[in-house]
N, CA, C and O atoms as CSV, one atom per row, in Angstrom:
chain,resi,resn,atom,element,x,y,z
A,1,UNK,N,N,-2.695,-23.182,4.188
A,1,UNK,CA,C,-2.277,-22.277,5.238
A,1,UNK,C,C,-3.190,-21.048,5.230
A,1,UNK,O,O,-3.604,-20.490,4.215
A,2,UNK,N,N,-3.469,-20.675,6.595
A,2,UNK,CA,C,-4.151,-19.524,6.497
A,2,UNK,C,C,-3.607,-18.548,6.198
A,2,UNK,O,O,-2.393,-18.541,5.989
A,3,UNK,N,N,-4.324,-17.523,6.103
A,3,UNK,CA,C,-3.190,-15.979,5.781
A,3,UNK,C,C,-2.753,-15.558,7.019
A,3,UNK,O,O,-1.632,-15.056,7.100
A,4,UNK,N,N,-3.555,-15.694,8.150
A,4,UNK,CA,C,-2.709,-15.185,9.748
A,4,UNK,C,C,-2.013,-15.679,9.989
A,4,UNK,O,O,-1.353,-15.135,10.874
A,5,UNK,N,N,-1.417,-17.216,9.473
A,5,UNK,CA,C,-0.626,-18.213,9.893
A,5,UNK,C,C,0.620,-17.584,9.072
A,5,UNK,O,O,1.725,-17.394,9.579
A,6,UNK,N,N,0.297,-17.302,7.792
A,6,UNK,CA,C,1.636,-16.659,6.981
A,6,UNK,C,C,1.862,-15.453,6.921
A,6,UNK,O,O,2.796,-15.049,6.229
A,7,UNK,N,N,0.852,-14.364,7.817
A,7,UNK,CA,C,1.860,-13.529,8.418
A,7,UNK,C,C,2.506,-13.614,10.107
A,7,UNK,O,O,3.130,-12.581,10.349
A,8,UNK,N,N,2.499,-14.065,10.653
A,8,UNK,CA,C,3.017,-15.096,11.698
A,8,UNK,C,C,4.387,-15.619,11.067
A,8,UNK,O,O,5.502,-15.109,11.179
A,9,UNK,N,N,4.029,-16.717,10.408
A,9,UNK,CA,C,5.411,-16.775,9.604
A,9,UNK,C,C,6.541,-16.077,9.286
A,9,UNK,O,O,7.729,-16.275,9.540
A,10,UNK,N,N,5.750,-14.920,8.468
A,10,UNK,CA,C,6.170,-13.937,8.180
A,10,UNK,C,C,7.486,-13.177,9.377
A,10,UNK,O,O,8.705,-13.037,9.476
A,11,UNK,N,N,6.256,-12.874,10.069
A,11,UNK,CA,C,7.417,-12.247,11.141
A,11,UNK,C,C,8.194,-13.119,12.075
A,11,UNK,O,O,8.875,-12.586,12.950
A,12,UNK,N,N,8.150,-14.269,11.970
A,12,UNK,CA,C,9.132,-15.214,12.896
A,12,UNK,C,C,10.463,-15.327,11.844
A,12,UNK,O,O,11.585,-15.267,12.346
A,13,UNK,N,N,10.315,-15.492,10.371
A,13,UNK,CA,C,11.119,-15.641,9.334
A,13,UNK,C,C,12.093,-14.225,9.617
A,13,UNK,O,O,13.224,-14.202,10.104
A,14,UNK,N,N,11.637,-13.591,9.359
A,14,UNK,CA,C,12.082,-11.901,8.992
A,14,UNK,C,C,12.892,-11.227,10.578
A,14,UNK,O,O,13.549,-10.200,10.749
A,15,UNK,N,N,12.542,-12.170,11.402
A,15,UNK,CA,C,13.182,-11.812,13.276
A,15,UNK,C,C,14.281,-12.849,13.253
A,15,UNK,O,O,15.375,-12.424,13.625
A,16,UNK,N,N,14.228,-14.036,12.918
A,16,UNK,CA,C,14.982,-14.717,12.982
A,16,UNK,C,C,15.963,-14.609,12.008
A,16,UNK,O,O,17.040,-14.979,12.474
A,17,UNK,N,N,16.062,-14.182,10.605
A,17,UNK,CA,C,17.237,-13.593,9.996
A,17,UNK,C,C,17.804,-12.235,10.692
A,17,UNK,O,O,18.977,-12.282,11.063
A,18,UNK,N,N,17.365,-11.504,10.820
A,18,UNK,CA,C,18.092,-10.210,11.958
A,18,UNK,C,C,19.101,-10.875,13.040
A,18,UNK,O,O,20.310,-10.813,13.266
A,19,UNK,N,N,17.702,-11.713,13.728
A,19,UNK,CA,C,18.726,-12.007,15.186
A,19,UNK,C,C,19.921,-12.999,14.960
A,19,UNK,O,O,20.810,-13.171,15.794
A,20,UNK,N,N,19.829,-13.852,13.327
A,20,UNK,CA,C,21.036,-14.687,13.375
A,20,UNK,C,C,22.209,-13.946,13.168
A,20,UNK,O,O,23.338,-14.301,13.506
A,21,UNK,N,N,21.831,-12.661,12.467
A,21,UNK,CA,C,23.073,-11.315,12.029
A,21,UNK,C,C,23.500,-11.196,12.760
A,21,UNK,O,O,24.601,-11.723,12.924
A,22,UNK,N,N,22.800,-10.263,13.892
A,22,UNK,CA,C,22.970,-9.752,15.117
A,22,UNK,C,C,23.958,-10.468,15.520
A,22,UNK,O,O,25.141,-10.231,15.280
A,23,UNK,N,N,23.426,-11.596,16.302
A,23,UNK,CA,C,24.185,-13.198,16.405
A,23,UNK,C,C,25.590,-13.396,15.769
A,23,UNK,O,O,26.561,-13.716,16.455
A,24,UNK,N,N,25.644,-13.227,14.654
A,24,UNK,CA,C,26.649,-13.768,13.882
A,24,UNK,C,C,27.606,-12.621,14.307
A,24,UNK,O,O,28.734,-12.797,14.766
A,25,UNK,N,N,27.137,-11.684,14.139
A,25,UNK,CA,C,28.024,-10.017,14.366
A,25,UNK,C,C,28.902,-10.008,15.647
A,25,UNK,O,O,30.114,-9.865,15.809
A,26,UNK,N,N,27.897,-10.204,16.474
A,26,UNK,CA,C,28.725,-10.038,18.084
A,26,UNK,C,C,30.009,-11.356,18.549
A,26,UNK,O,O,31.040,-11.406,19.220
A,27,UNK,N,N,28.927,-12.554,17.474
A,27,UNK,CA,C,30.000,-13.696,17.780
A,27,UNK,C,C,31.490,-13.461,16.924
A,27,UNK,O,O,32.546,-13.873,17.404
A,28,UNK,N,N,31.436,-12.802,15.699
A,28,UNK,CA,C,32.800,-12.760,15.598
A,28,UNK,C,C,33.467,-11.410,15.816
A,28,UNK,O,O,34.665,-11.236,15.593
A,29,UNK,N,N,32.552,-10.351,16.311
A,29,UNK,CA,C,33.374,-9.020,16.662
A,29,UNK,C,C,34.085,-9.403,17.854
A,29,UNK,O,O,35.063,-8.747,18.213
A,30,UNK,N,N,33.533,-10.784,18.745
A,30,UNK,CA,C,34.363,-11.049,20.159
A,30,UNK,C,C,35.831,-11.734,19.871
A,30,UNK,O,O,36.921,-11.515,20.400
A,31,UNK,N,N,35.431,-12.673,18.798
A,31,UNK,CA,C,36.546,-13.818,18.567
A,31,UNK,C,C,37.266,-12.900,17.870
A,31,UNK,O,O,38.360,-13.465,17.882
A,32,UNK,N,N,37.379,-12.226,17.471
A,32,UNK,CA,C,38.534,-11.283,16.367
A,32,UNK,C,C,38.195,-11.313,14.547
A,32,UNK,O,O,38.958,-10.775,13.744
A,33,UNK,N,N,37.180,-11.895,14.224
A,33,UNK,CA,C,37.035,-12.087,12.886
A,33,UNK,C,C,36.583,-11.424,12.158
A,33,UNK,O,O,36.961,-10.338,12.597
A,34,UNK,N,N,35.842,-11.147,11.047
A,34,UNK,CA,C,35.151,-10.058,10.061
A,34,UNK,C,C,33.914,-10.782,9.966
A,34,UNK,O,O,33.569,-11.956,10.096
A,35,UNK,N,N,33.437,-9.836,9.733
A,35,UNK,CA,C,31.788,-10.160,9.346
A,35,UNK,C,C,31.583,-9.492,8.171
A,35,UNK,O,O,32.226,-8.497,7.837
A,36,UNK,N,N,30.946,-9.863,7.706
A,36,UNK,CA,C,30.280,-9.357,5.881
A,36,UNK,C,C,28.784,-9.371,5.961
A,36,UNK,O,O,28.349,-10.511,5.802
A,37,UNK,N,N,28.022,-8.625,6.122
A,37,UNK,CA,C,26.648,-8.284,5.983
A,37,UNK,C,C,26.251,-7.972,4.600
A,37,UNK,O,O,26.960,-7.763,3.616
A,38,UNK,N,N,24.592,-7.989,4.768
A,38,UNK,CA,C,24.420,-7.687,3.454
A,38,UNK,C,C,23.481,-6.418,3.457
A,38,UNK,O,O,22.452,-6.725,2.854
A,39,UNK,N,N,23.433,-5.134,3.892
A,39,UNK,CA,C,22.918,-4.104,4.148
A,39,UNK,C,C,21.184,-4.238,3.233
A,39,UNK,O,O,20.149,-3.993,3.853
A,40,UNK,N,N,21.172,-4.608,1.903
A,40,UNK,CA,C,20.027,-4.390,1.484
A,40,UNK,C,C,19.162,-5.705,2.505
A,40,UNK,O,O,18.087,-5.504,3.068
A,41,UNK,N,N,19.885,-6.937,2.547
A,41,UNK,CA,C,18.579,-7.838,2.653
A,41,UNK,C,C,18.476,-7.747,3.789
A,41,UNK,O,O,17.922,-8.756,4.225
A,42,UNK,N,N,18.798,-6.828,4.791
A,42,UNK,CA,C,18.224,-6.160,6.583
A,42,UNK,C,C,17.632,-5.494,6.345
A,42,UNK,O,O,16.506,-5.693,6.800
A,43,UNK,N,N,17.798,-4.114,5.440
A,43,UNK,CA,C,16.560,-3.252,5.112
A,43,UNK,C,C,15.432,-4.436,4.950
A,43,UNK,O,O,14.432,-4.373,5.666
A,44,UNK,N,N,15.555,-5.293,4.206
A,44,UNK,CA,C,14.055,-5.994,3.216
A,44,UNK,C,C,13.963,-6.415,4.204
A,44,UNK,O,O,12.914,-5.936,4.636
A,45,UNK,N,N,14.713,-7.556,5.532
A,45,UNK,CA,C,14.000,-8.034,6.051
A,45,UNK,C,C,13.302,-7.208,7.496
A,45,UNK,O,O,12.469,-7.800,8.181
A,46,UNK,N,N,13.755,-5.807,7.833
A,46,UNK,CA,C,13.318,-5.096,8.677
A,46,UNK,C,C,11.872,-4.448,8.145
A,46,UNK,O,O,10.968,-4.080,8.895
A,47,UNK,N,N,11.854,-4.392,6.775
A,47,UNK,CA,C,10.642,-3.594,6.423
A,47,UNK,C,C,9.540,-4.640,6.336
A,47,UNK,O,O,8.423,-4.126,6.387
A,48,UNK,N,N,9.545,-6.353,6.184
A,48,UNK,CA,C,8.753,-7.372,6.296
A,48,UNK,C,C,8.620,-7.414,8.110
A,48,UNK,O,O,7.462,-7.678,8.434
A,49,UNK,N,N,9.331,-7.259,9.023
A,49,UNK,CA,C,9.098,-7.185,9.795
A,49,UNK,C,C,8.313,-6.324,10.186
A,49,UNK,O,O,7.292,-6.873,10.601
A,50,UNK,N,N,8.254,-4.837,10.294
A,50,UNK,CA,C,7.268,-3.762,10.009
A,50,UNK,C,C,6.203,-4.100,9.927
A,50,UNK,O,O,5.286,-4.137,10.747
A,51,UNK,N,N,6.306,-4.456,8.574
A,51,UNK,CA,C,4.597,-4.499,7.827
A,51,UNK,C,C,3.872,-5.537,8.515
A,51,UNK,O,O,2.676,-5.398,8.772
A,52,UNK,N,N,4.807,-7.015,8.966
A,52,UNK,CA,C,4.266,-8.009,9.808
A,52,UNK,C,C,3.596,-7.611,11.254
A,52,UNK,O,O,2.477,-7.867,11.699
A,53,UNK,N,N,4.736,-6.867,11.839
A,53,UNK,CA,C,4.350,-6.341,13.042
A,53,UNK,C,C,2.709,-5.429,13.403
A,53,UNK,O,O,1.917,-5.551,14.337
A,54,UNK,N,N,2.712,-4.536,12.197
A,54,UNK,CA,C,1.503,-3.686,11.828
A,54,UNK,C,C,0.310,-4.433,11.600
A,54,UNK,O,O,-0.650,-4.300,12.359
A,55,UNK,N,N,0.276,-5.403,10.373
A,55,UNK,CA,C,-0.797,-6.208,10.425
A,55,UNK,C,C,-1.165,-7.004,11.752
A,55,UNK,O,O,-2.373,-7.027,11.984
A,56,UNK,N,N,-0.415,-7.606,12.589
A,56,UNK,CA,C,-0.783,-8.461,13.375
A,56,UNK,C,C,-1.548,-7.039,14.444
A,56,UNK,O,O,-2.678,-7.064,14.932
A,57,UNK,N,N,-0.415,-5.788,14.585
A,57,UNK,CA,C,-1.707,-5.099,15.694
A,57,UNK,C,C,-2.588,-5.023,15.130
A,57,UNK,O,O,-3.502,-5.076,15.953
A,58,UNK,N,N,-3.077,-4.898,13.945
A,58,UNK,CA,C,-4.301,-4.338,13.514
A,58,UNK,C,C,-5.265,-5.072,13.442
A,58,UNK,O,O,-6.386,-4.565,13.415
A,59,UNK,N,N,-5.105,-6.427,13.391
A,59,UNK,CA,C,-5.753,-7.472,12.876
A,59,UNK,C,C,-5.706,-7.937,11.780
A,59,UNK,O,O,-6.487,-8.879,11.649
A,60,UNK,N,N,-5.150,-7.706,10.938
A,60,UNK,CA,C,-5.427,-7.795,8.962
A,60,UNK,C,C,-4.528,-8.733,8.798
A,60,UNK,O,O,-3.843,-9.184,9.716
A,61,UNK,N,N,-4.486,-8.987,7.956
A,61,UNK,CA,C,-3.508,-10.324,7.309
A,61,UNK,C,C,-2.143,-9.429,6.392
A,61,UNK,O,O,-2.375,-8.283,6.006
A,62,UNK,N,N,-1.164,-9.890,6.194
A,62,UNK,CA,C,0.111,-9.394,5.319
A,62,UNK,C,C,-0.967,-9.699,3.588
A,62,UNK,O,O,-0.914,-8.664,2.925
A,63,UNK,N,N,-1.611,-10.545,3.041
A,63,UNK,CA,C,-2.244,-10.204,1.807
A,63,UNK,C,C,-3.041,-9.110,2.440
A,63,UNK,O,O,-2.323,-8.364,1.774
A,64,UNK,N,N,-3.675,-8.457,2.956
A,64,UNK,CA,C,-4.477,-7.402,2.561
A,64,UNK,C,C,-3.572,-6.569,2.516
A,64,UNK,O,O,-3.419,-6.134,1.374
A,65,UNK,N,N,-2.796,-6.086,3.370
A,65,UNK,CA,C,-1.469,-4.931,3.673
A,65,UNK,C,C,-0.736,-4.716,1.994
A,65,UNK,O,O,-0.528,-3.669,1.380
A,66,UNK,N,N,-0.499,-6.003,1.635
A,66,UNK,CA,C,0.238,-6.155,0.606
A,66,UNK,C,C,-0.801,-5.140,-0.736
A,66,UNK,O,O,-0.550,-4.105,-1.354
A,67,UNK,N,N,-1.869,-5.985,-0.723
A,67,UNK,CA,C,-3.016,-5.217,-1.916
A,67,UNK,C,C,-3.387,-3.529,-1.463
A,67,UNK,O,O,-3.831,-2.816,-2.363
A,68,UNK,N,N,-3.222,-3.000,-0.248
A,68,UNK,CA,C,-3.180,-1.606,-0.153
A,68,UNK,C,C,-2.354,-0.852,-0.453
A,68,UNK,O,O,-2.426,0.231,-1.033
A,69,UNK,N,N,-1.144,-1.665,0.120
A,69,UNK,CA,C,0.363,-1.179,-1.031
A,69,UNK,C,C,0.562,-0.873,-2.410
A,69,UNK,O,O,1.132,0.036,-3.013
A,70,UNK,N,N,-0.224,-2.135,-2.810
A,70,UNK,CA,C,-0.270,-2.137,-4.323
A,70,UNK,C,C,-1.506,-1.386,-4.682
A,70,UNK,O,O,-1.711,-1.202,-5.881
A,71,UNK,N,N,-2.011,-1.115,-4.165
A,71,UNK,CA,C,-3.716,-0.208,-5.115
A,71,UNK,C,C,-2.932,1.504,-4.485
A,71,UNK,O,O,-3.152,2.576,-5.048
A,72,UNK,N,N,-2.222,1.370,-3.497
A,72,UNK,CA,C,-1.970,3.405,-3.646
A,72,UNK,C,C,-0.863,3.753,-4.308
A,72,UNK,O,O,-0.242,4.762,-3.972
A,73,UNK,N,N,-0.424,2.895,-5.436
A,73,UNK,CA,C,0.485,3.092,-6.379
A,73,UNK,C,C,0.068,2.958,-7.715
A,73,UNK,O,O,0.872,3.130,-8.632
């Protein structure tokens, strides 16, 4: 796999857990039921979305993004 292909991935993975929440949320706030979220793994998957979103405008791949992360720490 290429690396543009797996950040692509990336952000189809990380949109499609949100929107099944989302999804899941509205479908049982209508029917009367509870929903149980998991607050950290929306942060994680909103901030993979981010970083996905960023690389693809920029052109760069999620490994380079990732190694700039890691070298300004």
């Amino acid at each position: 796999m290429t690396p543009q292909l797996i950040t692509y991935l990336i952000l189809f993975i990380s949109l499609g857990y949100i929107g099944f929440n989302l999804f899941s949320y509205y479908k049982n706030k209508n029917n009367g039921y509870g929903f149980h979220f998991k607050p950290l793994y929306l942060i994680a998957a909103g901030i993979l979305l981010l970083i996905s979103i960023y690389a693809i405008a920029t052109g760069q791949t999620y490994d380079n993004l990732v190694d700039k992360i890691n070298g300004s720490f």
